[in-house]
N, C-alpha and C positions, 0 to 999 in steps of 0.2 A: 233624570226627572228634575226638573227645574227648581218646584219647591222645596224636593228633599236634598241639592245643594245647597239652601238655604242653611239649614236645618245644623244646630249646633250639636258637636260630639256628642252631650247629653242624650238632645232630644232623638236621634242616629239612634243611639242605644236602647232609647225607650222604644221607638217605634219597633223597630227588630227585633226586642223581645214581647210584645205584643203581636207581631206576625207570627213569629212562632209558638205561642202560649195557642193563640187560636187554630195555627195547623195541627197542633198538635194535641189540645183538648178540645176542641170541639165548643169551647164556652169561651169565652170573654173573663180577663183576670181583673182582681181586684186590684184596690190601689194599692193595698197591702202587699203585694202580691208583686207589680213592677217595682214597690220600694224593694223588698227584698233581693229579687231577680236583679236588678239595678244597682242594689248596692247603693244607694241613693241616701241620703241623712235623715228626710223627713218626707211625710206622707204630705206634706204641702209644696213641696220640693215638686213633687210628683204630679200634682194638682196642676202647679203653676207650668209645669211644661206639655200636659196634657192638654190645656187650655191653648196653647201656640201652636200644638198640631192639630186642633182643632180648628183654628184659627186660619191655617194654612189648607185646610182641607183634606189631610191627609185621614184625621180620625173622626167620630163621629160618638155620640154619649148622647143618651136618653136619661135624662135628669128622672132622679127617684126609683131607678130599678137599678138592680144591684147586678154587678158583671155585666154592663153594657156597653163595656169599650169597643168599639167595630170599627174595621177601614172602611172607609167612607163608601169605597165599591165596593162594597161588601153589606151593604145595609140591608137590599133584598134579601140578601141569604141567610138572616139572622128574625130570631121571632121572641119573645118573650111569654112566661107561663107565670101562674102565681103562686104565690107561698100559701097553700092555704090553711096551714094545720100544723102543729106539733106531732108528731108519730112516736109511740115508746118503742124502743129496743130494750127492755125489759117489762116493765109491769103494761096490763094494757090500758090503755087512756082514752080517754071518750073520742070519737073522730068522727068529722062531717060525713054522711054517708054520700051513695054518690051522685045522690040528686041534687042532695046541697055542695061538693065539689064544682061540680057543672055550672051551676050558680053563680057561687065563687068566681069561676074562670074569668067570666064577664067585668069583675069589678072590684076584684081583689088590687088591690094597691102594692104591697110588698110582692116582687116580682125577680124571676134570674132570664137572662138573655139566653139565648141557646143555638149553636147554629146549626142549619139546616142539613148542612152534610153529615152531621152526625146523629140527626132527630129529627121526625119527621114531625111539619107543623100539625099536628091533630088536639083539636078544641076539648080532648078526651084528658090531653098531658100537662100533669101538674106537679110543684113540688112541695114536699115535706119536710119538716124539717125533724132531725133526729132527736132523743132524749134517751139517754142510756145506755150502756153498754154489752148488753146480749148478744150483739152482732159482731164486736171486734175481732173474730176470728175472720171473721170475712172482708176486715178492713172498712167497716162502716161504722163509726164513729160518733160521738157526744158531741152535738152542735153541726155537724156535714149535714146538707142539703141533699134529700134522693129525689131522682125523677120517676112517678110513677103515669103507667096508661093507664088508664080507668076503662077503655074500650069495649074489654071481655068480647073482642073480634078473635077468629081461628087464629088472627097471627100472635099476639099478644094473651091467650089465655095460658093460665098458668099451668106449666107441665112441673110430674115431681122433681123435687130439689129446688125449685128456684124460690126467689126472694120475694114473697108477696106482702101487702097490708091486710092484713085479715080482721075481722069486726067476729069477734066470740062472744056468744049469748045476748047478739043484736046489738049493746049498747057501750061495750068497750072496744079497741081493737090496739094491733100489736105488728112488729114488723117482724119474719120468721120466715124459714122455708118449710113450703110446707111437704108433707109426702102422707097420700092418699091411701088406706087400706082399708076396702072393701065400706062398711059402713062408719068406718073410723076416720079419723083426719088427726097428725099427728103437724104440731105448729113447731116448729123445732131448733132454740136457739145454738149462734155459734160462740157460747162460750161457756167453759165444762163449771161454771159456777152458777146455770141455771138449768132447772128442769125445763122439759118440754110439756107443750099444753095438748092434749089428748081426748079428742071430743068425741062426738058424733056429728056426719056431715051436716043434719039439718041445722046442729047450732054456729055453723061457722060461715061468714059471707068474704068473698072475697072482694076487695074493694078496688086491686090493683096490682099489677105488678112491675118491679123494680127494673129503669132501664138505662138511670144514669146517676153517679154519686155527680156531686159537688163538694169540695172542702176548701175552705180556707186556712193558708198556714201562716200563723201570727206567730211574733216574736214570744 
């Protein structure tokens, strides 16, 4: 390829680890993310070579949404969801329901890129962002990004064990697996320094379930 003999050791380096961050997460890495993969000195370092394969048409960024690095042919294949919420993984915390998620989708500004092979574009799929530590046993984390469906279709409704966002006594809600018994609903964190929340079905809504983490690993 003509432009990519252009293309100095550095920027060689950046670009191939961006091919392969995306084969292999399914998302677009942060800047954070090639400095460190790169080994690179500074995150404007990373800027400024980003901006020349851009420049060359190799890559492609959507200014203001976060992980939207894409190869340029690759742009159809990538969609963007919004941040719309805080989510606790411990105590529950007030959370848009899902009429006002949907809402949201439309106009929300803070936003993570996603691509298609690994998520399908559904105007249902939004992200959360975590607060707390109840889930570490499951590797979901203080400040990590999850992707939930909001859909409540046969493919996406939630079966026991899995990771849902759940809304208890209508006006707080919680990230938890949940497991169903008879007129009981049991929200059930993964980490043995908390108890599980233990309802009855009619006070528990489910708002979503878990289909994709995001994390960012800073120095």
């Amino acid at each position: 390829m003509e432009k990519y003999s252009e293309l100095s050791h550095k920027q060689i380096l950046i670009y191939e680890f961006i091919c392969e961050y995306l084969d292999e997460n399914g998302i677009s890495p942060t800047i954070e993310d090639v400095k460190i993969g790169c080994n690179i000195s500074s995150k404007s370092v990373v800027s400024y070579n980003l901006d020349i394969l851009e420049k060359k048409g190799l890559l492609d960024r959507k200014k203001g949404i976060a992980r939207s690095i894409i190869r340029s042919n690759e742009e159809s294949e990538s969609f963007s969801v919004p941040i719309v919420s805080t989510i606790s993984a411990g105590i529950p915390l007030d959370l848009l329901n899902t009429e006002e998620i949907a809402y949201n989708s439309s106009f929300g500004e803070d936003r993570v890129s996603l691509s298609k092979s690994m998520f399908d574009n559904n105007n249902k799929l939004v992200a959360l962002r975590i607060m707390g530590d109840s889930m570490i046993e499951d590797s979901i984390e203080d400040g990590d990004i999850i992707i939930i469906d909001c859909s409540n279709n046969n493919s996406y409704r939630p079966r026991q064990g899995d990771i849902v966002v759940a809304r208890v006594e209508e006006d707080t809600a919680t990230l938890k697996r949940i497991y169903k018994n008879g007129n009981k609903v049991e929200l059930r964190p993964s980490n043995k320094k908390y108890s599980s929340i233990i309802t009855k079905n009619n006070n528990v809504i489910i708002e979503g379930k878990v289909v994709g983490l995001i994390r960012n690993y800073l120095n």
